[in-house]
MARTORDREN-381838 format. One record per residue (C-alpha): x, y, z; residue in three letters; residue number from 1. Coordinates in pm, whole numbers. Layout:
% residues N
+--------+--------+--------+-----+-----+
!     c1 !     c2 !     c3 !  aa !   i !
+--------+--------+--------+-----+-----+
!      X !      Y !      Z ! ALA ! NUM !
...
+--------+--------+--------+-----+-----+
//
This chain:
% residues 382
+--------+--------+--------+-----+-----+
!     c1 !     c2 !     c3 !  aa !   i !
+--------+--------+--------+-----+-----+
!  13872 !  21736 !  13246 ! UNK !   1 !
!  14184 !  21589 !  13381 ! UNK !   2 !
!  14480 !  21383 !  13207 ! UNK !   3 !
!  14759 !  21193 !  13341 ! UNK !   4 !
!  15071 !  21157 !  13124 ! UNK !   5 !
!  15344 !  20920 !  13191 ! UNK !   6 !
!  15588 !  20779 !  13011 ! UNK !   7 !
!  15889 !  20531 !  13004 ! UNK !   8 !
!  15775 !  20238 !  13213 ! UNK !   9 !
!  16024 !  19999 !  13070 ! UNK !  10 !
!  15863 !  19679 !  13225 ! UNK !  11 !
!  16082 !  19387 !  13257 ! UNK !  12 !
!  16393 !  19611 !  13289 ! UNK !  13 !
!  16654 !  19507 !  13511 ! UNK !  14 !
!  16890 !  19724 !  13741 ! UNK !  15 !
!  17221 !  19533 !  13725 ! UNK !  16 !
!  17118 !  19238 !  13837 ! UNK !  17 !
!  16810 !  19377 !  14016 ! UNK !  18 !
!  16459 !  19252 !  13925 ! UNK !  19 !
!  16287 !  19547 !  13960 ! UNK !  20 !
!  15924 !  19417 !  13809 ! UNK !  21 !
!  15750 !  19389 !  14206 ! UNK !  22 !
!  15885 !  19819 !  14199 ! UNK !  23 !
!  15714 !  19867 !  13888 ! UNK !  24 !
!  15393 !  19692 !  14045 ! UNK !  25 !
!  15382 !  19945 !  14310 ! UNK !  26 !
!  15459 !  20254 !  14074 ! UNK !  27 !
!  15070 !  20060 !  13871 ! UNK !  28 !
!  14947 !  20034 !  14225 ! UNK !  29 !
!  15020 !  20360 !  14253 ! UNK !  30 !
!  14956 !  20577 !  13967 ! UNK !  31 !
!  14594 !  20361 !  14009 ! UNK !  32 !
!  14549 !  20553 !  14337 ! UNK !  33 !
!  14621 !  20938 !  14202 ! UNK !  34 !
!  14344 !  20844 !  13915 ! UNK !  35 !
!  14080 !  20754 !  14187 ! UNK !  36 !
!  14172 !  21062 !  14370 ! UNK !  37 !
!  14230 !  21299 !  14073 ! UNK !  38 !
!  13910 !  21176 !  13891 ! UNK !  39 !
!  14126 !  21142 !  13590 ! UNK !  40 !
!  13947 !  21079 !  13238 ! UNK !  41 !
!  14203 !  20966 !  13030 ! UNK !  42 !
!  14589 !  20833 !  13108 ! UNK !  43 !
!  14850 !  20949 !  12805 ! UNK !  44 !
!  15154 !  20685 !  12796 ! UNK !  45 !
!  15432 !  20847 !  12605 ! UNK !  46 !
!  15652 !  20540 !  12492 ! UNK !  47 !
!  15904 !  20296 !  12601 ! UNK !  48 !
!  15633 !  20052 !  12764 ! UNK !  49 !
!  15861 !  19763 !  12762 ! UNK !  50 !
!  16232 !  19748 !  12778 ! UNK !  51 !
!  16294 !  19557 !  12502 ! UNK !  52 !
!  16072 !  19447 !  12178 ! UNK !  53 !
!  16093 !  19122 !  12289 ! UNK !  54 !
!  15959 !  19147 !  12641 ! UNK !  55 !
!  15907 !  18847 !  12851 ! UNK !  56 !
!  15634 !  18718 !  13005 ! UNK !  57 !
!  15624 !  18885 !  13288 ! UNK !  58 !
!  15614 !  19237 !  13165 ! UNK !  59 !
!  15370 !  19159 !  12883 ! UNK !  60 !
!  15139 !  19060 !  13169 ! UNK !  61 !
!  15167 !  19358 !  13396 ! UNK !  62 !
!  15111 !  19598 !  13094 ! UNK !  63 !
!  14793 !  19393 !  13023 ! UNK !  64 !
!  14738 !  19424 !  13380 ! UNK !  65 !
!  14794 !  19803 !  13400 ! UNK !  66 !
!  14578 !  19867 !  13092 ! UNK !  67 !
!  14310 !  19671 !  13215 ! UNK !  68 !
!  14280 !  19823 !  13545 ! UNK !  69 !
!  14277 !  20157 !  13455 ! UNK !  70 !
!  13991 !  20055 !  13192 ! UNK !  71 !
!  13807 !  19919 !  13471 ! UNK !  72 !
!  13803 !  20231 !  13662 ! UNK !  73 !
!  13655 !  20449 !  13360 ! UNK !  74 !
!  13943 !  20606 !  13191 ! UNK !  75 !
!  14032 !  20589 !  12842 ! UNK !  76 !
!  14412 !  20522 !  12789 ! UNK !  77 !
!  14665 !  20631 !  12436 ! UNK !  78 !
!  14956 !  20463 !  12478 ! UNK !  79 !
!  15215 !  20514 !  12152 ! UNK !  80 !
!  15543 !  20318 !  12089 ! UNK !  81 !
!  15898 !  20451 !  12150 ! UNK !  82 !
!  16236 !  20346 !  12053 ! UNK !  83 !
!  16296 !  20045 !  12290 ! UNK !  84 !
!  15866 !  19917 !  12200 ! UNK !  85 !
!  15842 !  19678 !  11902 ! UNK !  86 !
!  15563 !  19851 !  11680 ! UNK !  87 !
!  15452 !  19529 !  11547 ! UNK !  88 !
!  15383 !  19378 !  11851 ! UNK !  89 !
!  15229 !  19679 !  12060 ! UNK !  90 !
!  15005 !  19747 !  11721 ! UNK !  91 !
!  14880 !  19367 !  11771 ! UNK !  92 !
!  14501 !  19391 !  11858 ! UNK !  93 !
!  14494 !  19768 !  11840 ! UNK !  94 !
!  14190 !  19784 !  11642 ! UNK !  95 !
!  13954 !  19584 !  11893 ! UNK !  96 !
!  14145 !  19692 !  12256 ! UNK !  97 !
!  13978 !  20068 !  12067 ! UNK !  98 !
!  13653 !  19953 !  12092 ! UNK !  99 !
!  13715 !  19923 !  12506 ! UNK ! 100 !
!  13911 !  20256 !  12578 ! UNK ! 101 !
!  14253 !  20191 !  12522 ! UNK ! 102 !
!  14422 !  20339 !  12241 ! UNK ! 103 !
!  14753 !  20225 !  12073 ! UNK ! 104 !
!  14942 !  20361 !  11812 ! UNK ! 105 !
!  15236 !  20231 !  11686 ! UNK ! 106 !
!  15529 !  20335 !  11418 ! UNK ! 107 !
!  15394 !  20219 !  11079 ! UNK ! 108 !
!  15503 !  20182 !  10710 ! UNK ! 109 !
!  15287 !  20452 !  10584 ! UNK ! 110 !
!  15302 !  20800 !  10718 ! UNK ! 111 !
!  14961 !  20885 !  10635 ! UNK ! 112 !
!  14833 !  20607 !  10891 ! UNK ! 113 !
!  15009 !  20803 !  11197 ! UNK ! 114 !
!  14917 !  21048 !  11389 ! UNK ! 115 !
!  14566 !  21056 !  11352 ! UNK ! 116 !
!  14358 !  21256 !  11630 ! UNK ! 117 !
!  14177 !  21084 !  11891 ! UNK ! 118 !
!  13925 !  21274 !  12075 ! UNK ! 119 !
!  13904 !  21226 !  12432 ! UNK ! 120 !
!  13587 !  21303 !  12636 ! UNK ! 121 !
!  13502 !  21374 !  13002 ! UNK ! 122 !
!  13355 !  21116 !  13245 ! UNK ! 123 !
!  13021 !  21288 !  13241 ! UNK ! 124 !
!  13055 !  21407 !  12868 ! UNK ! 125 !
!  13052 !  21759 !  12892 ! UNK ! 126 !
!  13412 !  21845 !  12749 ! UNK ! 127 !
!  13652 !  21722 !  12573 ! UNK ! 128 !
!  14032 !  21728 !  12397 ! UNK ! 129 !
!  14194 !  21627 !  12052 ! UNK ! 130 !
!  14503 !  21398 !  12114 ! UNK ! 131 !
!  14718 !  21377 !  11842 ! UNK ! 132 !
!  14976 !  21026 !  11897 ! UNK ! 133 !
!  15333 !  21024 !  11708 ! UNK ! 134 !
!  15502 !  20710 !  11792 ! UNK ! 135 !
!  15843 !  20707 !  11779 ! UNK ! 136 !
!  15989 !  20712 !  11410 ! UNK ! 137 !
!  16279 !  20566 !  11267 ! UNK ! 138 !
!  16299 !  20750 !  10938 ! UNK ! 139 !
!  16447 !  20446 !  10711 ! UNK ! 140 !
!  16163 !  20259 !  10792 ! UNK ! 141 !
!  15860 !  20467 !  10659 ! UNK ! 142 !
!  15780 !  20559 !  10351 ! UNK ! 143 !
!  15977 !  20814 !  10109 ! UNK ! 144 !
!  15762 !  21101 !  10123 ! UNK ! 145 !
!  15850 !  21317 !   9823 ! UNK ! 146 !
!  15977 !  21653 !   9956 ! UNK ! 147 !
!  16079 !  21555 !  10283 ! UNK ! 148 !
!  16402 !  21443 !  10426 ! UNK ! 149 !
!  16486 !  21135 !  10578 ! UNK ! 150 !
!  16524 !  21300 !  10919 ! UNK ! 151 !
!  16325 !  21248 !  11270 ! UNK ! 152 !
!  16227 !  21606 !  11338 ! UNK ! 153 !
!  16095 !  21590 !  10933 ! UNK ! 154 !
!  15858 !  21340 !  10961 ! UNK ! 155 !
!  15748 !  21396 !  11285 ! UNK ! 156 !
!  15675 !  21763 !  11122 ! UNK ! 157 !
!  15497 !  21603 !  10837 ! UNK ! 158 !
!  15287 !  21357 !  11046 ! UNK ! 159 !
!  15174 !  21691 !  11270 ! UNK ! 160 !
!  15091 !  21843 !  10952 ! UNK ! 161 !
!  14937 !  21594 !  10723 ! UNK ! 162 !
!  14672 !  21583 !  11087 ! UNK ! 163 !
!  14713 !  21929 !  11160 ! UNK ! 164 !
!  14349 !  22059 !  10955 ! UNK ! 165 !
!  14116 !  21801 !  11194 ! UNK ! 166 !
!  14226 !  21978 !  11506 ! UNK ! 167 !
!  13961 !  22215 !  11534 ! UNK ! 168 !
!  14142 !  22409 !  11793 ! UNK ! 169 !
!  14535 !  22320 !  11830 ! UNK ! 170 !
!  14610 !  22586 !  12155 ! UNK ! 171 !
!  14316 !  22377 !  12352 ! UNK ! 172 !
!  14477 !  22029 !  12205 ! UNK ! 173 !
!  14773 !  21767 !  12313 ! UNK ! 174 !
!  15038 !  21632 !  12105 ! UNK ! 175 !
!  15210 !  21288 !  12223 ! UNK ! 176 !
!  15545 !  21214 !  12058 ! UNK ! 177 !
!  15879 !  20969 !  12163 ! UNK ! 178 !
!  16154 !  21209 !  12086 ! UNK ! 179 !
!  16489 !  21358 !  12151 ! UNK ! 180 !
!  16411 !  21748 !  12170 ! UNK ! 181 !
!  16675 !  21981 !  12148 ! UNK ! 182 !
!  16796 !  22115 !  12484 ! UNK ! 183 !
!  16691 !  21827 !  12720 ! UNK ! 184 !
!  16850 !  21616 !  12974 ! UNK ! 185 !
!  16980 !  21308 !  12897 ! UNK ! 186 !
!  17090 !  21038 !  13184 ! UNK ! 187 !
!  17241 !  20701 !  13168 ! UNK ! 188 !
!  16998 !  20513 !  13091 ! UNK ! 189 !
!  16800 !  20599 !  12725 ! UNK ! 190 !
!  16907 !  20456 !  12430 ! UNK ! 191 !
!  17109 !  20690 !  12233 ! UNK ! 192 !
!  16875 !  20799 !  11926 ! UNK ! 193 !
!  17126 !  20852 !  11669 ! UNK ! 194 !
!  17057 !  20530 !  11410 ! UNK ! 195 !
!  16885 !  20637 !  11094 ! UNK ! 196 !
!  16916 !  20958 !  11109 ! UNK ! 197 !
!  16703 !  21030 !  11401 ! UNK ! 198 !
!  16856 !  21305 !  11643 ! UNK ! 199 !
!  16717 !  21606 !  11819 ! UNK ! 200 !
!  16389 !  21747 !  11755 ! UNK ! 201 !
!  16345 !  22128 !  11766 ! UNK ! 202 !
!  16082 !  22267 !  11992 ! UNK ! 203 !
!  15943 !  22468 !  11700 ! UNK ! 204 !
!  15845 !  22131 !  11567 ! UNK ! 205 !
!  15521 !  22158 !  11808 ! UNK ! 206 !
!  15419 !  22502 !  11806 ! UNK ! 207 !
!  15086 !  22570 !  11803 ! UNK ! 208 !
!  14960 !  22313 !  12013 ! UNK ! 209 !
!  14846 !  22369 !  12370 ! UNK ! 210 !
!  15013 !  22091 !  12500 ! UNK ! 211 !
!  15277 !  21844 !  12439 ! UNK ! 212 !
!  15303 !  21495 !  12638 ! UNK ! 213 !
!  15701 !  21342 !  12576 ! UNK ! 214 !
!  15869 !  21010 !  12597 ! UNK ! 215 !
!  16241 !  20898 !  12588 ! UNK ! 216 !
!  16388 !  21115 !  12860 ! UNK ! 217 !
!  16365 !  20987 !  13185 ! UNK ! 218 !
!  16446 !  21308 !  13404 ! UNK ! 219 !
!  16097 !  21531 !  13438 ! UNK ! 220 !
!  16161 !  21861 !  13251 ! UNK ! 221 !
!  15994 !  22154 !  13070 ! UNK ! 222 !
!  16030 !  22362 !  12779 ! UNK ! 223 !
!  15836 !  22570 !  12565 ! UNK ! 224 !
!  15677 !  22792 !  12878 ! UNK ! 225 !
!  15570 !  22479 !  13021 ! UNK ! 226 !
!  15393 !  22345 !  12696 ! UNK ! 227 !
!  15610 !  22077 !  12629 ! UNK ! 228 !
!  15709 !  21844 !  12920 ! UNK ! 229 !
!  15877 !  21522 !  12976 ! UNK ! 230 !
!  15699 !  21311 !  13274 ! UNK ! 231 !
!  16003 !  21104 !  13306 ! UNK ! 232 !
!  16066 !  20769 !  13375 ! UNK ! 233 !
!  15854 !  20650 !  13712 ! UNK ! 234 !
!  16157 !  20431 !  13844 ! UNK ! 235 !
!  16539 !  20570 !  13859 ! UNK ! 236 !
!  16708 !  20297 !  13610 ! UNK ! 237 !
!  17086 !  20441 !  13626 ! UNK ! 238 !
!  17249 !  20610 !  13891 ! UNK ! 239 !
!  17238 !  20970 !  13693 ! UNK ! 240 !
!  16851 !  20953 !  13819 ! UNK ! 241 !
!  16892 !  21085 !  14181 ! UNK ! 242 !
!  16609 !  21314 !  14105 ! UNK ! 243 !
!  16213 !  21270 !  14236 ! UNK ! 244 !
!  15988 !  21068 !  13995 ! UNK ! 245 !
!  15682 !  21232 !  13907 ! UNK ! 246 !
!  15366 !  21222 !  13633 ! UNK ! 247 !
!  15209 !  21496 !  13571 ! UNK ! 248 !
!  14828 !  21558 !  13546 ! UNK ! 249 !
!  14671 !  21835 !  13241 ! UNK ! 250 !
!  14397 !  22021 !  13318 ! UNK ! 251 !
!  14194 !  22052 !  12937 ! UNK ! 252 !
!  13892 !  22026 !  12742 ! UNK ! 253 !
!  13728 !  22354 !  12705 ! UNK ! 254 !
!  14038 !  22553 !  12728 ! UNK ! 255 !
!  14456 !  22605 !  12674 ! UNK ! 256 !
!  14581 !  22282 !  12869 ! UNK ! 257 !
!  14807 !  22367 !  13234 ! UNK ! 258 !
!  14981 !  22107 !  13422 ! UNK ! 259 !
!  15121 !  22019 !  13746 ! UNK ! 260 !
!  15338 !  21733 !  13892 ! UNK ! 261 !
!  15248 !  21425 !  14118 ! UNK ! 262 !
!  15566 !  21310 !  14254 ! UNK ! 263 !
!  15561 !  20932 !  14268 ! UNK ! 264 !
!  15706 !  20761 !  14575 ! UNK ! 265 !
!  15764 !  20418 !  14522 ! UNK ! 266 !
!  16081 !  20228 !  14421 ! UNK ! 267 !
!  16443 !  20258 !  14561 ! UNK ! 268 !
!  16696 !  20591 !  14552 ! UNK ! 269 !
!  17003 !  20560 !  14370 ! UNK ! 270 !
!  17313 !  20744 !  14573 ! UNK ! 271 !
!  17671 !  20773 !  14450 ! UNK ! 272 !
!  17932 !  20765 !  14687 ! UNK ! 273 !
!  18242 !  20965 !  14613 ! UNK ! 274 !
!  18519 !  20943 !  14918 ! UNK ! 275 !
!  18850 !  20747 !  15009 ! UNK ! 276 !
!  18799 !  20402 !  15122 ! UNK ! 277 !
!  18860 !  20514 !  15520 ! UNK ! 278 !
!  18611 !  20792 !  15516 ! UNK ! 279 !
!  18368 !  20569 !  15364 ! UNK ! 280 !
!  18386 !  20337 !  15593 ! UNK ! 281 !
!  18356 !  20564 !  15862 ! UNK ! 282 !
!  18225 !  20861 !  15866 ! UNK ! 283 !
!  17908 !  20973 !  15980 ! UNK ! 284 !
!  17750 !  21146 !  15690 ! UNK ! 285 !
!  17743 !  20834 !  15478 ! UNK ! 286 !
!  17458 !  20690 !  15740 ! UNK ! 287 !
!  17191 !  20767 !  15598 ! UNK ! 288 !
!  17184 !  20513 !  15288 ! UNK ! 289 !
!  16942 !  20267 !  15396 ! UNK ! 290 !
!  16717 !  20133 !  15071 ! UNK ! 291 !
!  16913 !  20290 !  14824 ! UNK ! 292 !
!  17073 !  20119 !  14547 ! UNK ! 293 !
!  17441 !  20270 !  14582 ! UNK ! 294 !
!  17746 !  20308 !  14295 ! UNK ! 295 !
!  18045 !  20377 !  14525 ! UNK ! 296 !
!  18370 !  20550 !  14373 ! UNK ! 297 !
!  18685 !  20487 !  14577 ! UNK ! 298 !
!  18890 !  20791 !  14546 ! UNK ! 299 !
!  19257 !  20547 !  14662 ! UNK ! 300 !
!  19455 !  20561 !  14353 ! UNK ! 301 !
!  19619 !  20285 !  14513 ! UNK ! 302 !
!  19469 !  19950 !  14372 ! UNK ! 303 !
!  19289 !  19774 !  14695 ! UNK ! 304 !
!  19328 !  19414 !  14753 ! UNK ! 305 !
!  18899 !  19251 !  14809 ! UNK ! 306 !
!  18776 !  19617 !  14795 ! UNK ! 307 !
!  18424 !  19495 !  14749 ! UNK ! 308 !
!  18488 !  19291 !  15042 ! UNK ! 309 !
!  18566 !  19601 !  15254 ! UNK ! 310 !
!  18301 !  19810 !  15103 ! UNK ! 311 !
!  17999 !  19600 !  15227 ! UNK ! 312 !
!  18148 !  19567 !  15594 ! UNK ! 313 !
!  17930 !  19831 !  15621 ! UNK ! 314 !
!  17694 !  19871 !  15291 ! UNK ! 315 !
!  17491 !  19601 !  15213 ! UNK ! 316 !
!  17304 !  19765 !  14916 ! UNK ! 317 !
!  17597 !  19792 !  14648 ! UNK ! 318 !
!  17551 !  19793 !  14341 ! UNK ! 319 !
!  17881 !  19907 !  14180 ! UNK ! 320 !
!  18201 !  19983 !  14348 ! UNK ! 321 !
!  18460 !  20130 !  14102 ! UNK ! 322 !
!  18857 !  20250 !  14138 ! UNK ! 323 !
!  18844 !  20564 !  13892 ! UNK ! 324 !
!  19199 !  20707 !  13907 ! UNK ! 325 !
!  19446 !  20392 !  14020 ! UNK ! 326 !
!  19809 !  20477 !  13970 ! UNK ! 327 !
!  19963 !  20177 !  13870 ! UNK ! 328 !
!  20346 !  20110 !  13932 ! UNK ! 329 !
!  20589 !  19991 !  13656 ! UNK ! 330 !
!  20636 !  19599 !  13737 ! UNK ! 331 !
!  21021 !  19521 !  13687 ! UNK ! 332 !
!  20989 !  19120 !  13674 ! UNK ! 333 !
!  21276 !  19006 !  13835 ! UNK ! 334 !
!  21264 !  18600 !  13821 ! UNK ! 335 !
!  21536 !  18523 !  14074 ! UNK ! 336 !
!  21530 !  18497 !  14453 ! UNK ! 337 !
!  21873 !  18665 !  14596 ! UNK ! 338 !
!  22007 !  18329 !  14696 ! UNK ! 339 !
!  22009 !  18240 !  14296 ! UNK ! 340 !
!  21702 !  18036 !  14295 ! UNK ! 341 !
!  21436 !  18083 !  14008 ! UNK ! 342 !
!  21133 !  18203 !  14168 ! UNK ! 343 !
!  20816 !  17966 !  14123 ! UNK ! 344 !
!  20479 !  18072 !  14001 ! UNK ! 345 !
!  20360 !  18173 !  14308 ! UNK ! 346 !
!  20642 !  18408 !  14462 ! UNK ! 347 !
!  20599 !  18610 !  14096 ! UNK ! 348 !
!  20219 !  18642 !  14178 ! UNK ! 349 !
!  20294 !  18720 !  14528 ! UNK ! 350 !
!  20562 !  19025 !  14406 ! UNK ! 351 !
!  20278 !  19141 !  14224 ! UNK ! 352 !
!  20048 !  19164 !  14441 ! UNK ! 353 !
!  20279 !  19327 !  14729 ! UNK ! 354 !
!  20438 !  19589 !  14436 ! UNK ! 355 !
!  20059 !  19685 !  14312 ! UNK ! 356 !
!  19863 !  19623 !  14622 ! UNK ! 357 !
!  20130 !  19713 !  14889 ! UNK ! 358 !
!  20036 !  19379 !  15133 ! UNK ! 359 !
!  20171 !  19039 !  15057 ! UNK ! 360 !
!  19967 !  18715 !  15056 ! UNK ! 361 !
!  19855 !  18534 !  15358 ! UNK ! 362 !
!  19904 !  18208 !  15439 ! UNK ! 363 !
!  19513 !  18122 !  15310 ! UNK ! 364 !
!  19563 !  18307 !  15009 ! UNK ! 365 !
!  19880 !  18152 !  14914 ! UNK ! 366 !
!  19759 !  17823 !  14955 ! UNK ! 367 !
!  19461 !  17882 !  14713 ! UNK ! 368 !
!  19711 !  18032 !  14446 ! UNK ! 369 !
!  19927 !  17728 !  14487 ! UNK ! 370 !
!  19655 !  17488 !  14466 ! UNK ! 371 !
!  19504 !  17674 !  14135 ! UNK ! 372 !
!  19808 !  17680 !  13966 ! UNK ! 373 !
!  19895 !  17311 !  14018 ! UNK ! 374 !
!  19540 !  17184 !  13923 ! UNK ! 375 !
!  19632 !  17389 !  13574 ! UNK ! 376 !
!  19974 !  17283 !  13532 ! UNK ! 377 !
!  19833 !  16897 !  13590 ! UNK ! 378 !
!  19548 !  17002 !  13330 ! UNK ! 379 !
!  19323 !  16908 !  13541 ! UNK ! 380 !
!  18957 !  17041 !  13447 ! UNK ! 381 !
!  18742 !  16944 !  13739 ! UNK ! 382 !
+--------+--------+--------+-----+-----+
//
């Protein structure tokens, strides 16, 4: 029988100022397809379904969307909550969306009512595979569990063990957790999981079981001889993602689970541009950023006068343009003209702006200083 596990959706996140809900439609569309052509039996969602635990509308409805569809074409679907997922709301309904194939478990008050196994079985019922679902845990919100610290990796352990004696056979079954482990890659874009104790997991945490499905990270990685894997994220949501988006399908049931990656090719690259402002803006090997979101670093340590200005003259797609390393002169203020005259307002601005920016104001761009500083002096707030 075959599995797909994904993770890290985040509907109804934004890049910047990027709406990037129509992208996560096609990654749905998408992931739809490979379970039609993979004859997939059940879909493993490892956390992080929403952004945010208040989501807005339009994310609750694609995830009821998503879950829907993928009910409709036969597979069953365990989805547990992660760190950005309010339990209370995913939880919501649980009970009867069960009775119809889809499967949520959620962080909850009492340790003893997580991780319970869900057995999974084939299309045409001849195998099938013990799933056991840790959501993600903040420790000072359970339970005190005599005997066991208030740590992430310790109740994580004592949810996998309090479960551990219904797995008949834990090498042929498939642990789901939302978790930090120790030795992974982080990027920009996960929530630091550091509140309440909660911090890296050790591998040895999971041994035993044949294979474990992982939330939180969003880069695809491996660990454990390939038993414990992070899908990643199926969008790139900072520009530390530069790497291909995948999900990966398990082949179980009836044996020790073994995986490989479906690289998912919807949604935009991210690119960061590294050069001085000249060679940006013209040289050849910078063509070839056409649909990519781009972060562009500016090597000048000269401050540049309208640099985003100059920037898109040639790319459209920015997202970020930043001066890292700007050398900034001392400003001496000197407030008379040589002829003995105070200097007004807008000769000081001008000074600074030739000292800092080496170019003095135009004509246009005096005027609009002039006319900004006497609408303030008059107090004029229109």
């Amino acid at each position: 029988m075959r599995l797909l596990h994904t993770s890290d959706w985040h509907l109804g996140k934004k890049f910047e100022d990027i709406d990037l809900l129509p992208q996560q439609e096609a990654f749905a569309d998408q992931m739809i397809d490979i379970v039609r052509d993979q004859k997939v039996d059940a879909v493993l969602v490892a956390g992080d379904i929403y952004d945010r635990s208040t989501p807005n509308a339009e994310a609750v409805s694609l995830a009821d969307d998503i879950f829907a569809r993928l009910i409709r074409e036969g597979v069953q679907v365990i989805a547990i909550s992660g760190n950005h997922d309010s339990a209370e709301r995913l939880r919501f309904g649980s009970t009867a969306m069960a009775e119809a194939g889809l499967h949520i478990r959620a962080e909850h008050r009492l340790v003893s009512a997580m991780g319970i196994p869900i057995t999974v079985t084939s299309r045409d019922g001849r195998e099938t595979v013990q799933v056991v679902p840790v959501p993600y845990i903040d420790p000072y919100r359970v339970e005190i569990v005599e005997g066991v610290e208030r740590l992430h990796h310790a109740i994580i352990t004592e949810v996998l063990q309090r479960n551990i004696d219904a797995i008949i056979n834990p090498a042929q079954a498939i642990a789901m957790a939302h978790a930090f482990v120790a030795g992974g890659t982080e990027t920009e874009s996960e929530k630091k999981l550091t509140v309440g104790g909660t911090d890296r997991v050790p591998l040895t945490v999971f041994d035993g079981f044949g294979y474990v499905a992982l939330g939180h990270l969003h880069a695809p990685q491996e660990f454990g001889e390939g038993r414990l894997i992070y899908s990643g994220s199926p969008l790139s949501y900072s520009f530390s993602e530069q790497h291909d988006k995948s999900v990966r399908i398990i082949e179980c049931g009836d044996r020790e689970p073994t995986s490989s990656t479906i690289t998912i090719d919807v949604g935009h690259r991210v690119l960061t541009l590294k050069d001085s402002l000249d060679s940006l803006l013209s040289s050849s090997q910078y063509d070839n950023t056409q649909g990519a979101l781009l972060r562009i670093d500016v090597t000048d340590t000269t401050p540049i006068l309208g640099l985003l200005d100059k920037v898109r003259e040639r790319f459209t797609n920015v997202v970020q343009v930043r001066q890292l390393d700007i050398k900034r002169p001392e400003h001496n203020v000197d407030l008379y003209r040589p002829d003995g005259e105070r200097k007004t307002p807008t000769d000081l601005i001008n000074d600074y702006i030739t000292t800092t920016f080496e170019q003095s104001l135009n004509e246009t761009q005096t005027s609009l200083i002039h006319n900004a500083l006497t609408t303030v002096l008059r107090g004029d707030q229109s």
